[in-house]
C-alpha positions as a Markdown table, in Angstrom:
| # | Residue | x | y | z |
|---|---|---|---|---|
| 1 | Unk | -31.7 | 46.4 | -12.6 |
| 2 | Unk | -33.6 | 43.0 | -12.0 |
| 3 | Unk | -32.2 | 40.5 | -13.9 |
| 4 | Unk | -32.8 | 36.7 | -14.4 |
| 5 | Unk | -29.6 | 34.6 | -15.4 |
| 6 | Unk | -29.7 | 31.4 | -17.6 |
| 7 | Unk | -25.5 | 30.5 | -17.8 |
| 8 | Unk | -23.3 | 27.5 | -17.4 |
| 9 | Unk | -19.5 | 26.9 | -16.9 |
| 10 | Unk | -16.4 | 28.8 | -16.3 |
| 11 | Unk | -17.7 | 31.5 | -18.8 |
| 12 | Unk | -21.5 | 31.7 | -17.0 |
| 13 | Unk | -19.9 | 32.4 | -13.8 |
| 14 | Unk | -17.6 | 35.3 | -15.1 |
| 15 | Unk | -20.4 | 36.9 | -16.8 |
| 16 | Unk | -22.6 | 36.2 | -13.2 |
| 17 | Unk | -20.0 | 37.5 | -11.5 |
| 18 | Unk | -20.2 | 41.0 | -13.4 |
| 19 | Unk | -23.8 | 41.1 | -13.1 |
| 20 | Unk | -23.6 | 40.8 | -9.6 |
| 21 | Unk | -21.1 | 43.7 | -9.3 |
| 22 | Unk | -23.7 | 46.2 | -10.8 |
| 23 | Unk | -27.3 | 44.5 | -10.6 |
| 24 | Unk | -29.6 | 42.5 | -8.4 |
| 25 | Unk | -29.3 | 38.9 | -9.8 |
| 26 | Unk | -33.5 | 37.7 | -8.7 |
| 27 | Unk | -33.0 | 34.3 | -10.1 |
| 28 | Unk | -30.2 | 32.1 | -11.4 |
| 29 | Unk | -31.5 | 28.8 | -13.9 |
| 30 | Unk | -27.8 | 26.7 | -15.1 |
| 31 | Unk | -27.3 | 23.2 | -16.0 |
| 32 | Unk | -26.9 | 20.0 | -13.5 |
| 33 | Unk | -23.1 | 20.1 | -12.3 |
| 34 | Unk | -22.6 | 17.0 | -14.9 |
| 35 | Unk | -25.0 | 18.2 | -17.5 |
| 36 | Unk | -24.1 | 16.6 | -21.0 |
| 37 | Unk | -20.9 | 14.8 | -19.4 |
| 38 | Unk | -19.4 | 18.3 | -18.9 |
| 39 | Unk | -19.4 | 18.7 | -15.6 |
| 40 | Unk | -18.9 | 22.3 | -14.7 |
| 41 | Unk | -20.6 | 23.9 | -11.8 |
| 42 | Unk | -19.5 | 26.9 | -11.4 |
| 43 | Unk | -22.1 | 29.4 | -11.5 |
| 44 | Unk | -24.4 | 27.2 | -9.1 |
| 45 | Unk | -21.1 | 27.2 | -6.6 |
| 46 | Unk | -21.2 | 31.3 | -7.4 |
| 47 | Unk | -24.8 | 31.6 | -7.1 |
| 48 | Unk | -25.0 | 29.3 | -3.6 |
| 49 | Unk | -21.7 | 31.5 | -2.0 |
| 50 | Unk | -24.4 | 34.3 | -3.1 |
| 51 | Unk | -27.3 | 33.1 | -1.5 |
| 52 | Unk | -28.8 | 33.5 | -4.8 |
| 53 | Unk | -31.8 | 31.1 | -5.3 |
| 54 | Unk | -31.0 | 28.0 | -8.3 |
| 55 | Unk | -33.0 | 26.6 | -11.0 |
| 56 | Unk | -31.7 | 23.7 | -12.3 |
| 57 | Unk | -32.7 | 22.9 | -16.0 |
| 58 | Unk | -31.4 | 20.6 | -18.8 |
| 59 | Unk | -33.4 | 22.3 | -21.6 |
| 60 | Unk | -35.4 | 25.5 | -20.3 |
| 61 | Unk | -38.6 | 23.5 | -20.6 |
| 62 | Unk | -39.8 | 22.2 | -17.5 |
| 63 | Unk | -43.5 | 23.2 | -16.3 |
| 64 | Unk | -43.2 | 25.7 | -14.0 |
| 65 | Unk | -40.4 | 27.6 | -14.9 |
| 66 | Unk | -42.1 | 30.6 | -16.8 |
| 67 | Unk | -43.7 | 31.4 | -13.5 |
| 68 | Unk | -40.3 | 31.4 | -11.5 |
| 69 | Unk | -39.2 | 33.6 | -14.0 |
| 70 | Unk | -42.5 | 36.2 | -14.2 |
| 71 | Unk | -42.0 | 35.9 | -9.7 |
| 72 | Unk | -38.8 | 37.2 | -9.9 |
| 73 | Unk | -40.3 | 40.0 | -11.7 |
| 74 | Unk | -36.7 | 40.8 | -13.8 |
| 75 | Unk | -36.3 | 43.8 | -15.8 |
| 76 | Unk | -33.9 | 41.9 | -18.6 |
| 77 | Unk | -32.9 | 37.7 | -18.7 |
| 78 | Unk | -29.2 | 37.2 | -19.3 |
| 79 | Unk | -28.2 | 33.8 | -21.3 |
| 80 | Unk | -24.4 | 33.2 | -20.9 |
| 81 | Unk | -22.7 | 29.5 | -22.2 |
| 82 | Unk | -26.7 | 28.0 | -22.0 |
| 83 | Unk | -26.3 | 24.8 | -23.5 |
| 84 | Unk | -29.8 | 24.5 | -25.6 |
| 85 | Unk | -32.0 | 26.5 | -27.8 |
| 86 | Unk | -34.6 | 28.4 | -25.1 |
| 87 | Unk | -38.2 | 27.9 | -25.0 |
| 88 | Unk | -39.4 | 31.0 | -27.3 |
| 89 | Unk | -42.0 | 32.1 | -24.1 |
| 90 | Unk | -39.3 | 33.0 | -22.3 |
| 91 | Unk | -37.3 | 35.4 | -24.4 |
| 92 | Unk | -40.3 | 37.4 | -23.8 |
| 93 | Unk | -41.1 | 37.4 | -20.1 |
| 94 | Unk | -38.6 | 40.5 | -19.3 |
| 95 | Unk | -39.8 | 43.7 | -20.3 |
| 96 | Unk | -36.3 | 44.4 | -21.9 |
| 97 | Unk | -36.4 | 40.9 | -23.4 |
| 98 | Unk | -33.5 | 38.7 | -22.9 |
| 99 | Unk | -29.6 | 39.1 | -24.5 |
| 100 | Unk | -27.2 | 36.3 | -24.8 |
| 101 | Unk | -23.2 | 36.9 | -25.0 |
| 102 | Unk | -21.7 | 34.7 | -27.5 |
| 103 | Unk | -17.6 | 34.4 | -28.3 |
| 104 | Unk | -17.3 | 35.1 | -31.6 |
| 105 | Unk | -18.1 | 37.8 | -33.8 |
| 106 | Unk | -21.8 | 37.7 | -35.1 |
| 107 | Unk | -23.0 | 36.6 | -37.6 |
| 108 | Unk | -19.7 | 34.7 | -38.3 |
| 109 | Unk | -19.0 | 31.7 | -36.2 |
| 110 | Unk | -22.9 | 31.3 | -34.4 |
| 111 | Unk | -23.3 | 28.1 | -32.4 |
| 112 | Unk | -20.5 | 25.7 | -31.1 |
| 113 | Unk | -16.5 | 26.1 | -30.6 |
| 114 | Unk | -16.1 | 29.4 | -31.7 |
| 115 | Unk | -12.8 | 30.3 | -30.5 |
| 116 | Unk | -11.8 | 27.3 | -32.0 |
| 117 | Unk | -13.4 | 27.3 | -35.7 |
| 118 | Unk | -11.9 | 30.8 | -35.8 |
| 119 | Unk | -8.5 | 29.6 | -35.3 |
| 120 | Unk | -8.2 | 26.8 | -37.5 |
| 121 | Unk | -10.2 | 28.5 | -40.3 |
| 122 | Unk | -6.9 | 31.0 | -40.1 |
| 123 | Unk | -9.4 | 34.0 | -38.8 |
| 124 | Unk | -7.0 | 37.1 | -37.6 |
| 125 | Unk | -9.8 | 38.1 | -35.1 |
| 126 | Unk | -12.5 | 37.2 | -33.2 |
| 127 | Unk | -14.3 | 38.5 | -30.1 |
| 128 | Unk | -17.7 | 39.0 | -28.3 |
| 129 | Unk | -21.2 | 39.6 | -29.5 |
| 130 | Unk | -24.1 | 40.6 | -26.7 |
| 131 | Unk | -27.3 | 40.3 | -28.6 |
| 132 | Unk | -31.1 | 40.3 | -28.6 |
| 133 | Unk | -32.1 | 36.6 | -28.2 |
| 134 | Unk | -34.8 | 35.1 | -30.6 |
| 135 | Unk | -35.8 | 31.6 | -31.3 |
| 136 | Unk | -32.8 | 31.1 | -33.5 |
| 137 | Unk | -29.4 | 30.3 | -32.4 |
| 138 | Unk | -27.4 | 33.6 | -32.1 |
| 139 | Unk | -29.7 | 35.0 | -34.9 |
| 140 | Unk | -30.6 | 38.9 | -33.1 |
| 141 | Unk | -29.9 | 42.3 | -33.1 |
| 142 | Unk | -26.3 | 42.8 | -31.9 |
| 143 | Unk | -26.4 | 45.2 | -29.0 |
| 144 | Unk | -22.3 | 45.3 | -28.6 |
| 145 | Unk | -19.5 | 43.6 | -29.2 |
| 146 | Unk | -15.9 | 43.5 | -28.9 |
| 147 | Unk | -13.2 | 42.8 | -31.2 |
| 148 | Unk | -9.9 | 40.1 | -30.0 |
| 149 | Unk | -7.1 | 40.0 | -32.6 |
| 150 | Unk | -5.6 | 36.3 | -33.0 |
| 151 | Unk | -1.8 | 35.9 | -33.0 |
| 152 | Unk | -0.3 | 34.0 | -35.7 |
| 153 | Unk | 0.6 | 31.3 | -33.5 |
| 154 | Unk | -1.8 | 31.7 | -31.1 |
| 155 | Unk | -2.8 | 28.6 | -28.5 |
| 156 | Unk | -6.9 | 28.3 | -28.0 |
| 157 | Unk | -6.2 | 28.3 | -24.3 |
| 158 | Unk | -4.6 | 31.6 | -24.5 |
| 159 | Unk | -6.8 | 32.8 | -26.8 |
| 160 | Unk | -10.2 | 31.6 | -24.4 |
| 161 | Unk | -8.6 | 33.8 | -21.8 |
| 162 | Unk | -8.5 | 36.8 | -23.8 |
| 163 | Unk | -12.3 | 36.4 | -24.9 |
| 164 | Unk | -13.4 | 35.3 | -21.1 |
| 165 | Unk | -11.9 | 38.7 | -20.5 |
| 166 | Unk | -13.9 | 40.7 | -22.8 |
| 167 | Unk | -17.6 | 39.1 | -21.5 |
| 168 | Unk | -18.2 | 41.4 | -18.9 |
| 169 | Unk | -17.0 | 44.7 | -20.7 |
| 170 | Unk | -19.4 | 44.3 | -23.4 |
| 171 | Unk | -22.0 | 43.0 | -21.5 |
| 172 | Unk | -22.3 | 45.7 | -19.6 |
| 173 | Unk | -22.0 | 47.8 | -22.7 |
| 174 | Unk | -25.1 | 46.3 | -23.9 |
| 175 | Unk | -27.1 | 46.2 | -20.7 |
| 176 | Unk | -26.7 | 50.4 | -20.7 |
| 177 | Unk | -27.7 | 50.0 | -24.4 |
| 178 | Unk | -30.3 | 48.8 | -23.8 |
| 179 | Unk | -31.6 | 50.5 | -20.9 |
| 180 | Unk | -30.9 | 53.8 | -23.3 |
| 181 | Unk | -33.7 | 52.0 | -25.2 |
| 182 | Unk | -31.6 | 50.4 | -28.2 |
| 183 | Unk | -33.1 | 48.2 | -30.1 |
| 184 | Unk | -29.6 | 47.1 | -31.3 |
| 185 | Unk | -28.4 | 46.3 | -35.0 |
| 186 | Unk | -29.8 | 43.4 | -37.0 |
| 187 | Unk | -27.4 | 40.9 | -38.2 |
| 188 | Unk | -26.8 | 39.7 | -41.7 |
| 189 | Unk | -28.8 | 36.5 | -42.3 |
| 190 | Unk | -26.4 | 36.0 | -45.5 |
| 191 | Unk | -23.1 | 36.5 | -43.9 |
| 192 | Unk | -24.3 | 33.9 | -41.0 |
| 193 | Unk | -22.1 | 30.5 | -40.5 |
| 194 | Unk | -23.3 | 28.0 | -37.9 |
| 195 | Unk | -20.5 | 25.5 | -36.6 |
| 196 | Unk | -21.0 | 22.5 | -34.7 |
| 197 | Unk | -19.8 | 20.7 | -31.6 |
| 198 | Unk | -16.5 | 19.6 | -31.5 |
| 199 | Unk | -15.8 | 16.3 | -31.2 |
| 200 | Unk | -13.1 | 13.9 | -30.9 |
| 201 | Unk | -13.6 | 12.4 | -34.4 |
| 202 | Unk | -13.4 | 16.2 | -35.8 |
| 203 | Unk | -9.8 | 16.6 | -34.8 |
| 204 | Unk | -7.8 | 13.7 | -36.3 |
| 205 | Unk | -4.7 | 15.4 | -38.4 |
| 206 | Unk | -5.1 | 15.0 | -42.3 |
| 207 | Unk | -1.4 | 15.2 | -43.1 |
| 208 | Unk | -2.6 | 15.5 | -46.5 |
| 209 | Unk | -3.6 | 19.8 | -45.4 |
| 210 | Unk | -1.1 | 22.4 | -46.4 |
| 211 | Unk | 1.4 | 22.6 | -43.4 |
| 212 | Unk | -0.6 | 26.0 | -42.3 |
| 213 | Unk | -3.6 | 23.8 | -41.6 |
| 214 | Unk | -2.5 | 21.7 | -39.7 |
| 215 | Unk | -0.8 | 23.9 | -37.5 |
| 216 | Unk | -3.5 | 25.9 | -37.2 |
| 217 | Unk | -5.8 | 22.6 | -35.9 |
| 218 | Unk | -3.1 | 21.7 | -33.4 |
| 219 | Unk | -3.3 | 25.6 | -32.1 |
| 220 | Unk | -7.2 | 25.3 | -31.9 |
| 221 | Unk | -7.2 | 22.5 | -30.0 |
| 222 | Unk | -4.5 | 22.9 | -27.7 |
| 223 | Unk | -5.5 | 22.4 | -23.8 |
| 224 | Unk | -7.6 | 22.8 | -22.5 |
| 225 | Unk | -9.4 | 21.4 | -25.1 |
| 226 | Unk | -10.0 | 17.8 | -26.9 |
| 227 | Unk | -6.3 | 18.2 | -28.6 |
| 228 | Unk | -5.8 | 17.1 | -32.4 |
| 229 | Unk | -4.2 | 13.5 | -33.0 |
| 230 | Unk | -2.9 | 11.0 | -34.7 |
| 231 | Unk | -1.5 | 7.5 | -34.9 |
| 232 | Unk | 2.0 | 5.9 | -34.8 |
| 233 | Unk | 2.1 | 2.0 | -35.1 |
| 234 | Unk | -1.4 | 1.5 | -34.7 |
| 235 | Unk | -1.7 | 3.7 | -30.9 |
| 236 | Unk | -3.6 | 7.1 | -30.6 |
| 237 | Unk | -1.4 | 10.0 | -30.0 |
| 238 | Unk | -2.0 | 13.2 | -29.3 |
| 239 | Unk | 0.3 | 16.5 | -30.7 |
| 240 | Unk | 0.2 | 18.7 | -27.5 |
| 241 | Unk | 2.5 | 21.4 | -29.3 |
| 242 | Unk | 4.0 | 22.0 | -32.6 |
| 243 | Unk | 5.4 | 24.6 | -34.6 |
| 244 | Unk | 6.2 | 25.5 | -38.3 |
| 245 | Unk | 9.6 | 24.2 | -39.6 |
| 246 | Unk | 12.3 | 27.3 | -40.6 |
| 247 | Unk | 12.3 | 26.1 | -44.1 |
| 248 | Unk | 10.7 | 23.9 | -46.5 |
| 249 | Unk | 10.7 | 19.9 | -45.6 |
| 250 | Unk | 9.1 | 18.1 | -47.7 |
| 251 | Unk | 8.1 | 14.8 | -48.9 |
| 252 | Unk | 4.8 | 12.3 | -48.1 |
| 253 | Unk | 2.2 | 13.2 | -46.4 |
| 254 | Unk | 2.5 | 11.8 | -42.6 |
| 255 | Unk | 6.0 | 10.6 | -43.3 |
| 256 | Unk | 8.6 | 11.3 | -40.5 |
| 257 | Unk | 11.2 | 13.0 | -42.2 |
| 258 | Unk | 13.7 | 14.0 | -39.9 |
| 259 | Unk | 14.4 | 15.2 | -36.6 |
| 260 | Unk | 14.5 | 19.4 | -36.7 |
| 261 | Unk | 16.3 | 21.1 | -33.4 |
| 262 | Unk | 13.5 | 20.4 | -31.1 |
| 263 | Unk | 11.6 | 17.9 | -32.6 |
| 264 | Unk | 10.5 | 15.8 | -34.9 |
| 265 | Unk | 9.1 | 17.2 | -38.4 |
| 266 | Unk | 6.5 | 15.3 | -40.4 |
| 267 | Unk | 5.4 | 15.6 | -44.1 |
| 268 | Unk | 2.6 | 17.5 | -45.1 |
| 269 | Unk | 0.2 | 18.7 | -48.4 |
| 270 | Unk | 0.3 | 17.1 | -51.5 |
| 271 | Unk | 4.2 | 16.7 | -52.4 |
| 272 | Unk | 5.4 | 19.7 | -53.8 |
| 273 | Unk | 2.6 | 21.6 | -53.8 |
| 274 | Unk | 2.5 | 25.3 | -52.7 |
| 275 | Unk | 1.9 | 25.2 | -48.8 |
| 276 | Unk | 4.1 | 21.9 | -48.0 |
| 277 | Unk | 6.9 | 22.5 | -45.9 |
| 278 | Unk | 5.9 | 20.3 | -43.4 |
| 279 | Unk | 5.0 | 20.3 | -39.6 |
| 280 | Unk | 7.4 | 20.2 | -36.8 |
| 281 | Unk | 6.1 | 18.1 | -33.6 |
| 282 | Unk | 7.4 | 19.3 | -30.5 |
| 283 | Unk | 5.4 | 17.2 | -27.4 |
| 284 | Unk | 3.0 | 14.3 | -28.1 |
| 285 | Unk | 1.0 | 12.1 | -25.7 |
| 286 | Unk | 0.4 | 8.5 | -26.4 |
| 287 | Unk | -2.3 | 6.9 | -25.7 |
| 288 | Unk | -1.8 | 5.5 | -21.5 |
| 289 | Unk | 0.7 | 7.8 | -21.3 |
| 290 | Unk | 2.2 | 11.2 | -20.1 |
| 291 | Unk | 3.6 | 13.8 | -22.3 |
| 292 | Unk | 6.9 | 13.4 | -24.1 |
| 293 | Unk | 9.2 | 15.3 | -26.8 |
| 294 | Unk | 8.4 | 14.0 | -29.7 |
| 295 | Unk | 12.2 | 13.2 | -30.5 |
| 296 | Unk | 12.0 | 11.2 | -27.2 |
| 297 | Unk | 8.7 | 9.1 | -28.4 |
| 298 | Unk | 9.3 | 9.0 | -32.0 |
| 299 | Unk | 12.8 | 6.9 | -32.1 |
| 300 | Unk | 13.1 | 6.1 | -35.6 |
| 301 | Unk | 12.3 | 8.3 | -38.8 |
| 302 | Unk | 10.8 | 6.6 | -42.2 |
| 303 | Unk | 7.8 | 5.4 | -40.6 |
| 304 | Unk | 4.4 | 6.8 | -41.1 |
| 305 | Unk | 1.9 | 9.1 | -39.3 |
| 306 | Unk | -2.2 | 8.0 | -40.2 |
């Protein structure tokens, strides 16, 4: 099969990379190399070592690039990690139209950090949707999907690995779906969520969450990704891993209690609320500097995490 390829990143070139095993890739359109400060080239490296030829696009939108597309003559356009909403013209150009693979589970979880969101919402599973792409983010007919169970105490960067491994399965699932002629199964408009970027700004600790919560937002944003933070004294510092006290510790709400075996365990929830039994640090990074135990960094209890 022809196929046209619109993808970014590490998970555009794992999804290229399956395409190439089992189609002819015609054309390849991805993001400059430093497109939105990101700066992640790997499908254009994968797509050059291929002698494939490269569109590159911020948006989808320039002039000429419906007629690249229709010269390429594809039978189905492939939309992997693509940064922006599509020019609706060119969902249409393939006569098998165009499918996008998303990492999450559709309709839940459409749009931005979805391995993340999933995780700090406390989701037991997520996974990969291929579907029908309309004008709408993530809004068509799912065509397949696969289902990724999330451990308890799961890490996003584990978990990313474990979705980046189910792309090309259920790609290719959909792909001889659709060649079969499916026309693939419509979502549910009213069980849709839409999540947005994540920022920096979005993953400041609120010691006043149940100790759950904020375990769960240092897991989702463990590295690779933006980590979740706080400050000490007045300085930035990042919790690079924590874990759930044995018991209940408990008192005010960013309050270094006491130092717990290997580490350092901070208040959390309302006092004496269900859910408050506090959050054990384990390695932090200050602001300028490398990573430490948190008993190393944090000398003194009594003072007060904000």
């Amino acid at each position: 099969m022809r196929i046209v390829f619109f993808g970014y990143g590490v998970l555009g070139a794992v999804a290229l990379d399956g395409l190439l095993a089992a189609h002819t890739v015609a054309l390849v359109i991805t993001h400059p190399a430093d497109f939105s400060g990101l700066g992640e080239p790997d499908v254009q490296d994968l797509a050059e070592r291929h002698g494939l030829p490269v569109v590159l696009s911020a948006f989808g939108a320039e002039p000429d690039l419906a007629d690249r597309i229709r010269a390429a003559a594809p039978d189905l356009v492939v939309s992997t990690n693509w940064r922006t909403r599509l020019p609706a013209d060119l969902l249409s150009l393939a006569p098998l139209g165009a499918l996008n693979v998303h990492d999450a589970l559709l309709p839940k979880y459409s749009g931005f950090g979805a391995i993340n969101w999933a995780i700090r919402n406390g989701e037991a599973e997520t996974g990969v949707t291929v579907h029908v792409m309309e004008p709408d983010f993530d809004s068509g007919p799912v065509m397949a999907r696969t289902v990724v169970a999330i451990g308890p105490d799961e890490l996003a960067g584990d978990l990313y690995e474990r979705v980046t491994a189910a792309y090309v399965p259920t790609l290719t699932a959909a792909i001889e779906a659709r060649s079969a002629g499916s026309t693939g199964t419509p979502q549910d408009p009213s069980a849709r969520t839409f999540y947005h970027r994540i920022g920096t700004g979005d993953v400041r600790i609120d010691w006043t969450l149940p100790s759950l919560a904020a375990y769960a937002l240092v897991r989702a944003q463990s590295d690779p990704y933006v980590n979740a933070w706080t400050t000490y004294d007045g300085d930035e510092v990042r919790v690079k891993a924590a874990r759930l006290p044995e018991s209940a510790i408990c008192g005010t709400p960013g309050r270094l209690i006491r130092r717990t075996g290997d580490g350092v365990t901070v208040g959390c929830g309302p006092v004496g609320a269900p859910g408050s039994r506090g959050l054990v640090l384990l390695t932090v990074q200050p602001a300028g500097s490398g990573e430490l135990p948190a008993a190393d960094y944090f000398k003194r209890m009594g003072g007060y995490l904000l």
